[in-house]
C-alpha positions in Angstrom: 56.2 49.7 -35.8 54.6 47.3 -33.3 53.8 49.8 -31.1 51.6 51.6 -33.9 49.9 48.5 -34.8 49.1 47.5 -31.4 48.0 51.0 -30.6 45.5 51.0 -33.4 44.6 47.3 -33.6 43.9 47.1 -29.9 40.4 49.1 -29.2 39.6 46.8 -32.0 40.3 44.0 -30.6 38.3 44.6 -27.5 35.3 45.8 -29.4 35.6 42.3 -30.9 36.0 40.5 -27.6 33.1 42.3 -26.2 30.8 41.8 -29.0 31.4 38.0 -28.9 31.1 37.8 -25.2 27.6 39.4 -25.7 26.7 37.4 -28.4 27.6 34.7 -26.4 26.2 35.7 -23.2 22.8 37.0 -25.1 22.4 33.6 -27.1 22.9 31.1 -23.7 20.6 33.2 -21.4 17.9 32.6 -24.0 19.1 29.0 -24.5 18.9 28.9 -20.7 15.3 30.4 -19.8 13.7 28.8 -22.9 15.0 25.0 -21.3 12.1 26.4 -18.7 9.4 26.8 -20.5 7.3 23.2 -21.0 8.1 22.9 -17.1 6.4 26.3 -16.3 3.5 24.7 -18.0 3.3 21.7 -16.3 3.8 22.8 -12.8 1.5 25.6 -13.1 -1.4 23.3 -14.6 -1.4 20.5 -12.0 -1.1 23.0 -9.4 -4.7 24.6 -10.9 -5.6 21.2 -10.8 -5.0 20.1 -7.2 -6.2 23.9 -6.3 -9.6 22.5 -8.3 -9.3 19.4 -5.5 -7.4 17.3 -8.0 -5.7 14.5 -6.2 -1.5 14.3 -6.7 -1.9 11.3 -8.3 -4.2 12.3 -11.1 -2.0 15.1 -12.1 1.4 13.2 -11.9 1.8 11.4 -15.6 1.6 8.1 -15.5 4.8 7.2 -17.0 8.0 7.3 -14.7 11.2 9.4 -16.1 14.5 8.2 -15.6 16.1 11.8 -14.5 19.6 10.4 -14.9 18.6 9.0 -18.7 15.5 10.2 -20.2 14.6 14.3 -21.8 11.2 13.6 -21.0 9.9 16.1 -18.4 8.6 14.8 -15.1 6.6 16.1 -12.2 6.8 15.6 -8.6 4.1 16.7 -5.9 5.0 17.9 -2.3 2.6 18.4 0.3 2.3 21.4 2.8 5.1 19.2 5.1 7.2 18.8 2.0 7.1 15.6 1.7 6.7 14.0 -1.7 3.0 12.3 -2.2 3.3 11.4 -6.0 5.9 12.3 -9.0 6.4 10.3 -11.7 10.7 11.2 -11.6 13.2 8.4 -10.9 16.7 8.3 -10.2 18.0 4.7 -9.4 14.6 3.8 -9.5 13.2 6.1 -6.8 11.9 8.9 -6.0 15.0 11.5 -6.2 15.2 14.1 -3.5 14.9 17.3 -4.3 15.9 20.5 -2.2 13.1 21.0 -0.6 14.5 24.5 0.7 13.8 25.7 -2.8 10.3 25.6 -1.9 10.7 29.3 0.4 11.3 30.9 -3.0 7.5 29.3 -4.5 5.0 30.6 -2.2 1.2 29.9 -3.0 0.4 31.3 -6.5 4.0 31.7 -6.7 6.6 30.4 -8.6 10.6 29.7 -9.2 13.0 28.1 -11.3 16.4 26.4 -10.3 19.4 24.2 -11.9 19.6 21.0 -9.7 22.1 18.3 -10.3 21.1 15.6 -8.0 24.6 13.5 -8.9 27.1 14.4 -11.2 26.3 14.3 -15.1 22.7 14.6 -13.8 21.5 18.2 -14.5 17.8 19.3 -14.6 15.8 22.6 -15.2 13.4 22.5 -12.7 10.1 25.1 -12.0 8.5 25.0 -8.5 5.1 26.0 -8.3 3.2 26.7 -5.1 -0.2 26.0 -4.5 -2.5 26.1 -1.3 -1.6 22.5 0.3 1.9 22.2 -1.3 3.7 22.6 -4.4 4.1 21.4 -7.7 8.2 20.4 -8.9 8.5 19.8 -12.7 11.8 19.2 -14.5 13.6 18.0 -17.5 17.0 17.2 -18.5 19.3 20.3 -19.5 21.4 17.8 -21.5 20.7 19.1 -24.8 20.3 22.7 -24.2 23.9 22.5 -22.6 25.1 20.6 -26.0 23.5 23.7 -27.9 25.1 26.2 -25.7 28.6 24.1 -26.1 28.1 24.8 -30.0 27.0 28.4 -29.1 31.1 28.6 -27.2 32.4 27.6 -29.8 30.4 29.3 -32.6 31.3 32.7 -30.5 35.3 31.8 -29.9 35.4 31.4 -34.3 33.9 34.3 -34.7 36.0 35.8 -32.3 38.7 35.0 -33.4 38.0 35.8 -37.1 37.3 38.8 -36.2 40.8 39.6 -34.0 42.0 38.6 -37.7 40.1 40.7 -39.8 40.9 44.0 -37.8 44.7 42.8 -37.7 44.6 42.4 -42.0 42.6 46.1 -41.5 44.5 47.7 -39.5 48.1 46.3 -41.4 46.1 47.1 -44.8 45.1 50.8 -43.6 49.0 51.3 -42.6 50.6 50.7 -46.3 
């Protein structure tokens, strides 16, 4: 008797488990690659800007970010030696340091998008735009897209799980 439920109820099962994990997958990717978006704008304007002659500190905003605190996005400019010239991010009240090997990935008129943690609990989602003379960092805190895609998990696991459940009661139901 087990045997014939588990023989029916299984392929059901990992139709369920597959269509969460997509859901799941689908819905963080999105959640993920969205979290880029007002960065991609930033970087990609103050590097037309400094292109233009602009100088770093004209297209750096005034106001320093707090990495380890703030949401606010922030902006840090490198020059051709990739060394920092302005930025406007802070982390223990300095200038953080950010990978500057990323930069082989953001050519001139190119561009690239990382995860960087600079300390633990620190997480930013960071777009690196390169521009003739340097390059152009922006980044903001991934704090709340990772409390969305926390909800997402668990969203996914319930419905998951209600769904092992409703094929079980199916399955059982189909049987008598």
């Amino acid at each position: 008797m087990l045997w014939q439920f588990l023989r029916r109820w299984l392929p059901l099962a990992v139709l369920a488990t597959v269509l969460a994990g997509t859901v799941y997958t689908v819905g963080q990717q999105i959640l993920r690659s969205d979290a880029n978006d007002p960065q991609v704008q930033l970087a990609e304007d103050a590097a037309a800007r400094l292109q233009g002659g602009a100088a770093p500190s004209g297209v750096v905003p005034l106001d320093e970010v707090d990495v380890g605190a703030s949401l606010a996005p922030w902006l840090i400019v490198y020059d051709a030696r990739r060394q920092p010239v302005a930025g406007s991010a802070r982390l223990h009240g300095k200038l953080p340091d950010y990978p500057t090997s990323a930069f082989d990935h953001a050519p001139p008129g190119g561009r690239d998008a990382i995860t960087w943690q600079p300390e633990p609990g620190v997480r930013s989602a960071t777009v690196i735009v390169g521009f003739k003379g340097g390059w152009v960092v922006s980044g903001r805190s991934l704090r709340l897209v990772e409390e969305r895609e926390d909800l997402l998990l668990q969203l996914a696991l319930l419905g998951w799980l209600a769904a092992l459940g409703a094929t079980a009661l199916v399955v059982v139901a189909v049987r008598q």
